[in-house]
N, C-alpha and C positions, 0 to 999 in steps of 0.2 A: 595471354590476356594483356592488353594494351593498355599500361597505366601514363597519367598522366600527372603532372607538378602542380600540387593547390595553391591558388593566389585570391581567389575570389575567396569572400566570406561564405559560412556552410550553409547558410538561406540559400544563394544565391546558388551556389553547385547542388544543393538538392533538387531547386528548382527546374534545373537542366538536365532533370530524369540521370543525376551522377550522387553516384555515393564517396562521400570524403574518409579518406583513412591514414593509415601511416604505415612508412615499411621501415623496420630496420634491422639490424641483426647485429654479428660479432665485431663486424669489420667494416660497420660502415654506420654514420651518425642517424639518427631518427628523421624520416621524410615526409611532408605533407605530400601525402597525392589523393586521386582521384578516379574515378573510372565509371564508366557507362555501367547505369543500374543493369541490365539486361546481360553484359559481358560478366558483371561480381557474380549474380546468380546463377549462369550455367555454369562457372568455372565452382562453384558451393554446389551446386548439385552433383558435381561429376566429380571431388577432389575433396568432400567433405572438408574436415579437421585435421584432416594428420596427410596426406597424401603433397608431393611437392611437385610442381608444375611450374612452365617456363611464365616469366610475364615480362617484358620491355617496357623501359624506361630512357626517355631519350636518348633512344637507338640504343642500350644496352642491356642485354638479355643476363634476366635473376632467376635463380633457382629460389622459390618459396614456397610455403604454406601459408594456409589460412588459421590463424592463431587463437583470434578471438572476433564475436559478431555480435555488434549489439541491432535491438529492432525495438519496436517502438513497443511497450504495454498492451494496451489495447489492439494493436496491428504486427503480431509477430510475423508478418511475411515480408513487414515493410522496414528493412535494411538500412540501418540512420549513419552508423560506425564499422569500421573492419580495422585490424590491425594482421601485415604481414609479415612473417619472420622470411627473413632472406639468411639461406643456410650456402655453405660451403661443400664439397664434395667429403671434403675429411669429416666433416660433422656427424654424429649419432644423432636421429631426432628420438625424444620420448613422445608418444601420442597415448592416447586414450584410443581403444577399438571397440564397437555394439558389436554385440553379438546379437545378430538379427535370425528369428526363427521360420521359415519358411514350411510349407505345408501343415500347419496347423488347424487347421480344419476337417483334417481326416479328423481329428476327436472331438470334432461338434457331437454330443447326443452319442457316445461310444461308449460309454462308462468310465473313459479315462482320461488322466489329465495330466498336462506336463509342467512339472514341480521343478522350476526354475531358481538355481541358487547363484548363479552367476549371470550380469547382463551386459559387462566390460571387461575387458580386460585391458595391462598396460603392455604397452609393445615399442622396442626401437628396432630402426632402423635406417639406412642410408639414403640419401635424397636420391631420389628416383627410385625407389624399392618400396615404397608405402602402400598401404590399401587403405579404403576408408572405412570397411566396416568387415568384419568376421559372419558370413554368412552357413549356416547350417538346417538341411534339409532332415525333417525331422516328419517326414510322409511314409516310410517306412519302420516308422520305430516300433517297435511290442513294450507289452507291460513287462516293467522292471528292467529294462533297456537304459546303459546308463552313457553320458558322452561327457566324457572329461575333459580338462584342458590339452589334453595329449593328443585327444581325438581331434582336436579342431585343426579345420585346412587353411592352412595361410602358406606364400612361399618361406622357399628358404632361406629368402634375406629377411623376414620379420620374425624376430626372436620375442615369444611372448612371455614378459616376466612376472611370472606366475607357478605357483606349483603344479607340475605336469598330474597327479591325480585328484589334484584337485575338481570335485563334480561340478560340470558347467550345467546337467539338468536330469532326471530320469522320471520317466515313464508309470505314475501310478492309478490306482484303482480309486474312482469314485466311492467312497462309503460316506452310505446316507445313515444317519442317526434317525431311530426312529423317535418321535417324539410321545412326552407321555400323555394317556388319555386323562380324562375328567376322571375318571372310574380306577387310574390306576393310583391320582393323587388322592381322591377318598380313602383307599383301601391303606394307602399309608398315613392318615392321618387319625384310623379307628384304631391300625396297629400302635401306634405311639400313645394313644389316650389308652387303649390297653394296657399299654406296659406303666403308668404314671399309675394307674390303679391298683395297679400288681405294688 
């Protein structure tokens, strides 16, 4: 991603289809820049939150992530702020990881349902070793099926810090409560005037 030095006020750089931000990190002071709306958002869809990628800054190549985004209330698609952490090779990152569920639809209308106790988790590791999100296929699961943090596939440079049995979700049975009739709350409210009699 090709960033650029902010000088113009942030009207005037919105104006010019550019979102204004800042990059800084350990070893270098805090930067106004800039960059084509179009260029923030592929590199947000593809590199989420936690994942670090190359981006140039006059003519010098940063290893970053994407930290923090703000969007407008009303228009959360529309990208107002970004702030970028520029990491080192030596550095640990901490991220936040979704844990996104895929195949869930086999239990549309199946009797069963999947009982989700975990929806993140936290995770580091080395710049160039990140993912953006913890994906898990969950189209062949049976009832009482259970997938833990231990079960989850990430490489093996991203150390998830969390307890390894701890349950990320399992597999249970619809039970429908049946409700009570008219006829079954009568029959308990002549028992009760029965026993007030007694």
């Amino acid at each position: 991603m090709k960033l650029e030095l902010r000088t113009e006020k942030l009207r005037k750089v919105r104006a010019a289809h550019k979102i204004p931000g800042v990059m800084f990190g350990k070893s270098i002071e805090s930067t106004s820049i800039q960059v084509e709306e179009k260029a923030f958002k592929d590199a947000l869809k593809t590199y989420g939150k936690s994942m670090t990628f190359e981006a140039t800054l006059d003519g010098k190549k940063h290893q970053v992530y994407i930290q923090n985004v703000s969007t407008q209330v009303l228009k959360p698609d529309e990208v107002i702020h970004f702030d970028l952490h520029r990491v080192s090779e030596t550095e640990t990152i901490s991220a936040v990881l979704h844990i996104v569920l895929v195949g869930k639809e086999v239990f549309f209308d199946s009797g069963l349902f999947i009982h989700e106790e975990l929806s993140e988790v936290h995770a580091e590791f080395k710049p160039g070793h990140g993912i953006s999100k913890i994906t898990v296929d969950v189209s062949e699961l049976k009832e009482g099926d259970i997938i833990r943090v231990k079960d989850l596939n990430v490489p093996e440079d991203v150390k998830i810090k969390a307890d390894p049995e701890h349950v990320v979700l399992e597999i249970r049975e619809v039970k429908v409560v049946p409700e009570e009739t008219e006829e079954e709350d009568e029959e308990v409210v002549e028992t009760e005037e029965a026993a007030d009699e007694e």
